[in-house]
C-alpha positions, -999 to +999 in steps of 0.1 A: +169+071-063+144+084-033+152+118-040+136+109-080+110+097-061+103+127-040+108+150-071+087+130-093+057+131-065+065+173-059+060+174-099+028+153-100+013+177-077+023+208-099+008+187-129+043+186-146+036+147-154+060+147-180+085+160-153+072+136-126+074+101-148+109+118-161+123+116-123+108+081-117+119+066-148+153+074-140+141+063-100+132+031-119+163+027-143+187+033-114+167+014-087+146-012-105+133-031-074+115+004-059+080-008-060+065+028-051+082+045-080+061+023-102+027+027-077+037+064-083+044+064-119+013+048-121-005+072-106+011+102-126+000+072-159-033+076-143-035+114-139-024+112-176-058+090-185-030+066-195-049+036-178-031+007-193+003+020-188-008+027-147-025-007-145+013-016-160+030-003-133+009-013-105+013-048-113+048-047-115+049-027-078+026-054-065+053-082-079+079-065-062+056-059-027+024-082-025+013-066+003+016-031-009-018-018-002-018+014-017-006+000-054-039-024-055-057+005-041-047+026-072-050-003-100-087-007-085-089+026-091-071+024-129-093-006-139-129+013-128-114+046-146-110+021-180-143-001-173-128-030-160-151-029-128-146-066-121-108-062-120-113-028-105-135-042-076-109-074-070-080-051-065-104-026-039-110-063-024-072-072-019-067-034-007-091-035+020-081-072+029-046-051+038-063-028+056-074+001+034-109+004+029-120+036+015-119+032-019-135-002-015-165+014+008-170+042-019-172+021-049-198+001-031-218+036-023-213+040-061-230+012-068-197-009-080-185-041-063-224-049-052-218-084-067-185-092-048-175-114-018-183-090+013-147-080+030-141-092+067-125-064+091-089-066+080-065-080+104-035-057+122-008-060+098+016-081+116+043-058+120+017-033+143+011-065+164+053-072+164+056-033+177+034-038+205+046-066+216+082-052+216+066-023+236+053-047+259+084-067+263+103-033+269+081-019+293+080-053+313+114-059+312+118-026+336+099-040+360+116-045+393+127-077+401+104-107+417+070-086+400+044-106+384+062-089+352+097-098+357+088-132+365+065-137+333+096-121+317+116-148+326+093-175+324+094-165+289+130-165+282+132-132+270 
C-alpha cells in the first residue's frame, strides 16, 4: 500500500495525476485507514483544480489523524484556492497550532486571515519532548555510579 503511495507522489510530480490518484485509490481501497494517501490524493485533487474533492480527502485524513498537520495545511490551502477564506484561514490556524506556520504567515502577508484569532508559538509536539527525555534518561543512566546523575536516576525509579 506505501509503495502506491510512493508511486502515486513520483506521478504527481511528473503531472500524470490521473496516474498518481490511480495508485492512491488503490493505496486507499487496499489500506483504508492511510490518512496520507488521502492528504496526497488531495493534493494531486488540488493540482487538478478539483477543490471539493481535495477538501474531501483532507477531511477524511484529518478523521483518521487529528493532528496531521500537513493535511489542514493543504485544505487551508484548497478552501483559499475555492474562496472559502474563512475555512481556509481556520485550517492555516489548526496547522500552525501543530507547528507549521508558513502557510499561515503567508496568507497573513497576503492580506488573508487579518481578522482571525492571532496564533501563539506552537508547543513541541510531545513526541520531540518524549525523545529528549529518553536521550536524557540514556545518557544519565551511563553515568558512573554514586554521580549526581546516577543518583537522580535512581531517585526516579528509572
Amino acid at each position: 500500500m506505501q509503495v502506491l503511495t510512493v508511486t502515486g507522489k513520483c506521478y504527481h510530480k511528473l503531472k500524470q495525476y490521473q496516474l498518481a490518484i490511480k495508485d492512491y485509490n488503490e493505496a486507499i481501497r487496499l489500506e483504508p485507514d492511510l490518512a496520507f494517501a488521502y492528504n496526497n490524493r488531495g493534493y494531486t485533487y488540488s493540482a487538478l483544480k478539483q477543490y471539493q474533492l481535495a477538501i474531501k480527502d483532507y477531511n477524511e485524513a484529518i478523521r483518521l489523524n487529528p493532528d496531521f498537520v500537513f493535511a489542514y495545511n493543504n485544505r487551508g490551502n484548497a478552501y483559499h484556492a475555492s474562496g472559502k477564506i474563512d475555512e481556509g484561514c481556520r485550517s492555516l490556524i489548526r496547522a500552525c497550532e501543530l507547528g507549521f506556520c508558513e502557510e499561515y504567515e503567508s496568507a497573513k502577508q497576503r492580506g488573508f486571515c487579518a481578522s482571525m484569532k492571532e496564533v501563539p508559538a506552537p508547543a513541541p509536539a510531545p513526541e520531540a519532548a518524549m525523545h529528549r527525555l529518553q536521550t536524557i534518561i540514556d545518557f544519565a543512566s551511563k553515568a558512573p555510579p554514586g554521580s549526581v546523575l546516577s543518583t537522580s536516576i535512581e531517585c526516579c525509579g528509572t
